[in-house]
C-alpha positions as CSV (number, residue, x, y, z in Angstrom):
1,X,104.6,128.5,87.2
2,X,103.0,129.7,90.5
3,X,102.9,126.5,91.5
4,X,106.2,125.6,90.8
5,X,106.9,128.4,92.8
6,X,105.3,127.4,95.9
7,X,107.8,124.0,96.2
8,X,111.2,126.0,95.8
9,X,111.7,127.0,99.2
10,X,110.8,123.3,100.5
11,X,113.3,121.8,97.6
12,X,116.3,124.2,98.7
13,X,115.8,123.0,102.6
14,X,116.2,119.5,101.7
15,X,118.5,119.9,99.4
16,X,120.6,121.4,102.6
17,X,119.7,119.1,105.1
18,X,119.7,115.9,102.9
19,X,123.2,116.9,101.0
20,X,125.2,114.0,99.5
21,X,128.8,112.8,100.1
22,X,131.1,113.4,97.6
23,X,131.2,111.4,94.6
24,X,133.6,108.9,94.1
25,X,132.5,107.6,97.9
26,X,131.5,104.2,98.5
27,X,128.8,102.4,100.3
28,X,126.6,105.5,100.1
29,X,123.1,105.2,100.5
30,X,120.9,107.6,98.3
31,X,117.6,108.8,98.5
32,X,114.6,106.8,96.1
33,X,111.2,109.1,96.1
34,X,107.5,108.4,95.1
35,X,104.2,110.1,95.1
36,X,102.9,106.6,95.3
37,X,101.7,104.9,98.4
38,X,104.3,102.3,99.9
39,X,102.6,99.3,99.1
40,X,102.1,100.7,95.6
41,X,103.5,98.4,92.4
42,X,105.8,101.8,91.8
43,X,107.1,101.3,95.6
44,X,107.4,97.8,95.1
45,X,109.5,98.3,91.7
46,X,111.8,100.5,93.6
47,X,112.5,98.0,96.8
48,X,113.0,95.4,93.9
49,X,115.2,97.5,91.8
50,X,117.3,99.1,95.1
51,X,118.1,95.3,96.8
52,X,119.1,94.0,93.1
53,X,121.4,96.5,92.9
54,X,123.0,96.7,96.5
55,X,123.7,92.7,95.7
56,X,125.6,93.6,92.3
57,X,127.1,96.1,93.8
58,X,128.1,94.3,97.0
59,X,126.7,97.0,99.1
60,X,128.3,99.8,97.2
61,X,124.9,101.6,96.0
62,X,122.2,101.3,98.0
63,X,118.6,103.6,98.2
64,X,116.3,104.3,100.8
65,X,112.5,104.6,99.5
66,X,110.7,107.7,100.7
67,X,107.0,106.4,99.9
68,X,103.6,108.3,100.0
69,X,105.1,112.4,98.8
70,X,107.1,112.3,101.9
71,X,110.0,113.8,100.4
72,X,108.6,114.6,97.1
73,X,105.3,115.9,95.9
74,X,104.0,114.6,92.4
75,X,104.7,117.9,90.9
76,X,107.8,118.6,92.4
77,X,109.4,115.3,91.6
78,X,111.1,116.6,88.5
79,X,112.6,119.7,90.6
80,X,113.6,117.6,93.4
81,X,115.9,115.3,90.9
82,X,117.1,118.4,89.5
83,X,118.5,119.4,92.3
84,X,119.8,116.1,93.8
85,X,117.0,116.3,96.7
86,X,116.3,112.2,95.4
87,X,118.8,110.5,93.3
88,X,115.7,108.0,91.7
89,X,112.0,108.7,91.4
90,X,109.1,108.4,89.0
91,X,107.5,111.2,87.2
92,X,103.9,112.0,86.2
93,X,104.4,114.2,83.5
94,X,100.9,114.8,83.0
95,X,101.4,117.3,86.2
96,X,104.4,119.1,84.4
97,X,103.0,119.6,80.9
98,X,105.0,122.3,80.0
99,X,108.4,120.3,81.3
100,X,108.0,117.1,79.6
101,X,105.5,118.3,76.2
102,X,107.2,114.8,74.4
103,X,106.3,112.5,77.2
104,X,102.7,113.7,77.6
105,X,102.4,113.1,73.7
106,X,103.5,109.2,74.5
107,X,100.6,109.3,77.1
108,X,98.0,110.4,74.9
109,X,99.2,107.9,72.7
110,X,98.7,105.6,75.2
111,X,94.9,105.1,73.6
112,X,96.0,102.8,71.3
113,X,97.5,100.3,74.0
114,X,95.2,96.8,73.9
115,X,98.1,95.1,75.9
116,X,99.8,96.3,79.5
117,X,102.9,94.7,78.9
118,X,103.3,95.5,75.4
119,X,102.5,98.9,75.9
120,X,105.2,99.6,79.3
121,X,107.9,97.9,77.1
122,X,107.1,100.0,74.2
123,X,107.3,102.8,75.8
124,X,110.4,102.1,78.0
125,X,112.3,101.4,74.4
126,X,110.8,104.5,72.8
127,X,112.4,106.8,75.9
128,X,115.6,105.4,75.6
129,X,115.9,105.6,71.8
130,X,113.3,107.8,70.3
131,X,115.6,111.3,70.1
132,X,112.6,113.6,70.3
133,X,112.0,111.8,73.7
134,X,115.6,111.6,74.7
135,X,116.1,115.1,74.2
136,X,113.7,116.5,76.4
137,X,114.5,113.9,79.0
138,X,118.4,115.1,79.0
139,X,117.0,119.1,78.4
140,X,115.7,118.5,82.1
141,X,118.5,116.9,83.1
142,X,117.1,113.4,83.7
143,X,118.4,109.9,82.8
144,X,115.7,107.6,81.9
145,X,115.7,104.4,83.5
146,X,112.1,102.6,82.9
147,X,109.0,102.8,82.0
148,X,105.2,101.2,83.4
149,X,101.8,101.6,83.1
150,X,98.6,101.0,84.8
151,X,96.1,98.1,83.2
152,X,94.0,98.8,79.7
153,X,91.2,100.8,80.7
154,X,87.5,99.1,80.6
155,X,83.8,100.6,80.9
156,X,83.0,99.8,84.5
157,X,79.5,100.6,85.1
158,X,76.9,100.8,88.0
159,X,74.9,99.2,85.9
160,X,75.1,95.9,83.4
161,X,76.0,97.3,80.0
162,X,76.6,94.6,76.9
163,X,77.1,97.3,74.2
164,X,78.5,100.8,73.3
165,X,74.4,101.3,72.0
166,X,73.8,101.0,75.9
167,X,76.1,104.0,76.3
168,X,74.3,106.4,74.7
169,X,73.2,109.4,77.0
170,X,75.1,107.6,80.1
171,X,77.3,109.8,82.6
172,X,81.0,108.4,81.6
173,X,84.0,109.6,83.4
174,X,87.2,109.5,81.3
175,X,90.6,110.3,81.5
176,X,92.7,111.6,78.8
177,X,91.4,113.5,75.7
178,X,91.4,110.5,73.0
179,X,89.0,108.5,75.8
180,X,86.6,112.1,76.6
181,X,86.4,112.1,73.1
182,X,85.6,108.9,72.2
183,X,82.9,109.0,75.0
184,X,81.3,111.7,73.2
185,X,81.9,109.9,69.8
186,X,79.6,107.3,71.3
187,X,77.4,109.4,72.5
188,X,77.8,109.2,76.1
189,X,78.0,112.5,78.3
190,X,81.4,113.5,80.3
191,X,81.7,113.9,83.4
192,X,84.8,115.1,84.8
193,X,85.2,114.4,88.8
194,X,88.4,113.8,90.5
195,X,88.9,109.7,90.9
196,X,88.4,109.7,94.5
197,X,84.8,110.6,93.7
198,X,84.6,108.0,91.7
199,X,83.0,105.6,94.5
200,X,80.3,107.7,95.5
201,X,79.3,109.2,91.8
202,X,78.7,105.4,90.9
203,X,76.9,104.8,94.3
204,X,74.6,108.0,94.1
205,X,73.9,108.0,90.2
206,X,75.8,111.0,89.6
207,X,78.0,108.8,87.2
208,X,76.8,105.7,85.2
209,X,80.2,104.4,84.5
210,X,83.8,105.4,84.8
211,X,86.4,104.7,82.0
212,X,88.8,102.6,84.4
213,X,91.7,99.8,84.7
214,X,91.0,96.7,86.5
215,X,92.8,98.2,89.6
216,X,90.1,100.2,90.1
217,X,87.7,97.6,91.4
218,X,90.2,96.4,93.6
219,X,93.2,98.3,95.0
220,X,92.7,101.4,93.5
221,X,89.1,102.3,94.2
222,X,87.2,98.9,95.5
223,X,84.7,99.6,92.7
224,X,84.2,96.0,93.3
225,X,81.5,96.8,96.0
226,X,79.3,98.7,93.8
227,X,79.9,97.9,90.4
228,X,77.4,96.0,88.3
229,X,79.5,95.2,85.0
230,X,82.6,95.8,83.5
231,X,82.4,96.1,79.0
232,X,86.1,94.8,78.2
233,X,86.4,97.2,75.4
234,X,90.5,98.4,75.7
235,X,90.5,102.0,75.8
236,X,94.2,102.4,76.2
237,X,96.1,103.1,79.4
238,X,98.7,106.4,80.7
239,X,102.4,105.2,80.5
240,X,103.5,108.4,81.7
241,X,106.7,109.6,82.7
242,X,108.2,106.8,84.3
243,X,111.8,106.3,86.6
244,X,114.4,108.7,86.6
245,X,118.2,108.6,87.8
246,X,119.2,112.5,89.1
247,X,122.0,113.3,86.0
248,X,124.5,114.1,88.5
249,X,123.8,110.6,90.3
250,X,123.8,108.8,87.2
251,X,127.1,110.7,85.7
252,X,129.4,110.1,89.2
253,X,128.8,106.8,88.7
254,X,131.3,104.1,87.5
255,X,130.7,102.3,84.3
256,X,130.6,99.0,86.3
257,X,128.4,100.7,88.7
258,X,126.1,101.9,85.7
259,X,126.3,97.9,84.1
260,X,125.1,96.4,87.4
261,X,122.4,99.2,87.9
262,X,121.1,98.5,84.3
263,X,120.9,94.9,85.2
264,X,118.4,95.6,87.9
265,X,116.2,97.9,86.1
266,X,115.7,95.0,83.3
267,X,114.7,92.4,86.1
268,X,113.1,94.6,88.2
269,X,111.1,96.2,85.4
270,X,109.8,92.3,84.4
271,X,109.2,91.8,87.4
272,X,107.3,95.0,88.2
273,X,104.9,93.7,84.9
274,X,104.4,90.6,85.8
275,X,103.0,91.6,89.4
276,X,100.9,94.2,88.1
277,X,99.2,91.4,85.7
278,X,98.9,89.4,89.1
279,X,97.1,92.1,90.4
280,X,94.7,92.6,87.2
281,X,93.8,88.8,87.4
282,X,93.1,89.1,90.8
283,X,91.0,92.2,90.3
284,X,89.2,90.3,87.6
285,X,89.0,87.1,90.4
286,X,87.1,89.2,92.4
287,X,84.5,91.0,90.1
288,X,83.9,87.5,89.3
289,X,83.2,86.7,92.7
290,X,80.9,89.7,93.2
291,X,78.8,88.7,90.0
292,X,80.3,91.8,88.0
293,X,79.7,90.8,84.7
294,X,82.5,90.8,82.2
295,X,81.4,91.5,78.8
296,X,83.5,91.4,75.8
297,X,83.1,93.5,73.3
298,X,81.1,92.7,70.4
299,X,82.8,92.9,67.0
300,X,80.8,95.8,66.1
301,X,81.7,98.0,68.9
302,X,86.0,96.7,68.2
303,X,85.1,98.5,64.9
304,X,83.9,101.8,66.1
305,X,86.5,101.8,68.3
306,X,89.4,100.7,65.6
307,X,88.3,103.1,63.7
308,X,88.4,106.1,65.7
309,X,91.6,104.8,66.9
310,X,92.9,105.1,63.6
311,X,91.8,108.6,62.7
312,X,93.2,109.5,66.3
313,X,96.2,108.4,65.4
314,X,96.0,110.3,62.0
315,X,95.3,113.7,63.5
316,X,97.8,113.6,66.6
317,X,100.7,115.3,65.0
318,X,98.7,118.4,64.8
319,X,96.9,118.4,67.3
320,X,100.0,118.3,69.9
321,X,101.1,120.6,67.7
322,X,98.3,122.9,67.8
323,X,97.7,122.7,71.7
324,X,102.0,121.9,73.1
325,X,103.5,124.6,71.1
326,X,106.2,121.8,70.2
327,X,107.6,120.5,67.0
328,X,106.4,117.9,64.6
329,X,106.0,115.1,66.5
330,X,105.8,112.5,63.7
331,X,108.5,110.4,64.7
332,X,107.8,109.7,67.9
333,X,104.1,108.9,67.2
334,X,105.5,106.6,64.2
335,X,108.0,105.1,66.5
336,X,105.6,104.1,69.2
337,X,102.8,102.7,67.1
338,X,105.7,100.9,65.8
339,X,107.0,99.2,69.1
340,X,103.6,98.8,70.5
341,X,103.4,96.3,67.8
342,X,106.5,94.5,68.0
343,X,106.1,94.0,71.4
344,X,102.9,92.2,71.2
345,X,104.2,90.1,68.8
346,X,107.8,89.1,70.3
347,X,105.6,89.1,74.1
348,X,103.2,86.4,72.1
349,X,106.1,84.4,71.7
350,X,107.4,83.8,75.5
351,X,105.8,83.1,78.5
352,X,104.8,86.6,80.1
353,X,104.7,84.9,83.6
354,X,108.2,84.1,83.8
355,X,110.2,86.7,84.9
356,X,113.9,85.1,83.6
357,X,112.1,85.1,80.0
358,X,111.1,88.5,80.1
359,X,114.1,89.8,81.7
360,X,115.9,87.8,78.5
361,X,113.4,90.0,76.4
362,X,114.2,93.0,78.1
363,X,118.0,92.3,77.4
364,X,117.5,91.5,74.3
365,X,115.7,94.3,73.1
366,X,116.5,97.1,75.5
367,X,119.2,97.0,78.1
368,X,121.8,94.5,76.3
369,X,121.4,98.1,73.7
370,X,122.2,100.7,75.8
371,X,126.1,102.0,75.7
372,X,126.5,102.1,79.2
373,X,130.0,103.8,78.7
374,X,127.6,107.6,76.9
375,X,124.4,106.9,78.2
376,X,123.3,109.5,80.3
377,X,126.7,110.7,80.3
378,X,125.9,114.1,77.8
């Protein structure tokens, strides 16, 4: 709450000096905010999503990015909506726990995600029509708009590492309490530094290996230089939060308006996956290029970890329970282990790298659904 405090008085003075014109008015250009640098995949979604939907538009709706927390801290991104400060940004809601309770349950679910794609889609569906999820979301005055994640999570080690037996008594940074407790599970010891430490734990021997996505040896954290080998075991990913519409944006808007911007989120959110994959195959170009071993995972460790999976899975509802304060959260966990598996299979069934197939998929599923004449409009 203190910190929440502390961004108020910045939030009210943008809120002045950045004020709308009145709704109904056309051609208006409205504000688009991220945490995230500017040459970020979350950036590059918005640019996407904002020139897709000035063209179906015909210039009607247009946003300007505000990149890198220049207009909006992380954890003051779900204030600054509120209060119309940004019409669109994503949310962490790992930095509001106590705000979005629901969502931070669908990132600690995120343990069970073997697949990037699968796992963003899933969750994008489960936002819009899981009702524990769309509750909170419209309790803080948000319309949900789409959904992403980073890359499954490997073992990337200083190291070369061929087994989870190899693990045992190593320094492992993890994110996330299903992957710190696996970690132990295995037998490894936690370490908990921030991840810009990363680099120079792994280069110093202060940390063995870091739980991490394939960003991290590239354009997250050029692991790349110092890393030794990378064990391919998936150990889930943090589809948190996601993009947001202001309510009061979203509501003054037109049911054409709110068609075309629909449009551009299912295109833009393909085409948001299918770059990111770019980027993990290039990440995995380059480890190859640095001799970084990739190991797969034997099919004794896929067991260990299938199986602590499963009693994760299990014990969740209580647990989030136990340490949220919330209700039940049963059917959202059902739900999303649900749609994490139909979309592996219906993303099996298309080419992934084709961004007119996915959108298709995207329609299909999850934007030819929404009832663009209520949503958002409670």
């Amino acid at each position: 709450m203190e910190e929440r405090m502390t961004i108020k008085p910045m939030l009210k003075i943008m809120a002045a000096g950045l004020c709308l014109s009145g709704a109904g008015a056309r051609a208006e250009t409205f504000r688009a905010a991220t945490f995230n640098a500017a040459n970020s995949p979350v950036a590059a979604f918005i640019d996407d999503f904002a020139a897709d939907v000035a063209e179906r538009t015909g210039g009607e709706i247009e946003f300007e990015l505000f990149a890198g927390g220049s207009l909006l801290p992380g954890e003051g991104t779900l204030v600054g909506l509120q209060r119309d400060v940004a019409q669109l940004a994503n949310i962490n809601a790992s930095q509001i726990p106590s705000d979005m309770p629901y969502d931070n349950v669908i990132s600690d679910l995120g343990f069970i995600g073997d697949d990037q794609m699968a796992l963003a889609f899933a969750t994008t569906e489960l936002r819009f029509f899981n009702e524990q999820a769309q509750q909170e979301i419209q309790r803080n005055n948000l319309v949900f708009a789409s959904g992403n994640t980073i890359g499954i999570w490997n073992i990337i080690c200083r190291e070369p590492i061929s087994s989870l037996a190899e693990l045992k008594g190593k320094k492992i940074r993890g994110t996330g309490g299903a992957q710190i407790a696996f970690i132990e599970h295995i037998g490894g010891t936690v370490v908990s530094v921030p991840p810009t430490e990363i680099y120079t734990g792994l280069q110093r021997g202060s940390l063995d290996c870091t739980a991490g996505s394939p960003e991290f040896l590239t354009v997250f954290w050029r692991l790349s230089e110092i890393a030794k080998s990378v064990y391919l075991l998936p150990l889930g990913s943090l589809p948190t939060g996601g993009y947001y519409f202001s309510e009061s944006f979203w509501q003054d808007r037109s049911v054409d308006e709110r068609r075309a911007m629909l449009g551009a989120l299912s295109r833009s959110t393909a085409k948001s996956l299918i770059e990111w994959s770019d980027l993990i195959d290039e990440a995995f170009e380059t480890a190859r290029q640095e001799n970084i071993a990739l190991t797969e995972p034997t099919p004794e460790d896929m067991a260990t970890l299938t199986s602590f999976s499963d009693d994760f899975v299990e014990n969740l509802a209580q647990a989030e329970i136990t340490k949220r304060n919330i209700d039940d959260p049963t059917p959202l966990i059902e739900d999303m282990v649900r749609l994490v598996d139909k979309w592996k299979g219906l993303l099996a069934g298309i080419d992934t790298s084709d961004v007119d197939a996915v959108t298709a998929l995207l329609d299909q599923e999850i934007y030819g659904k929404i009832d663009v004449e209520t949503y958002g409009m409670n």
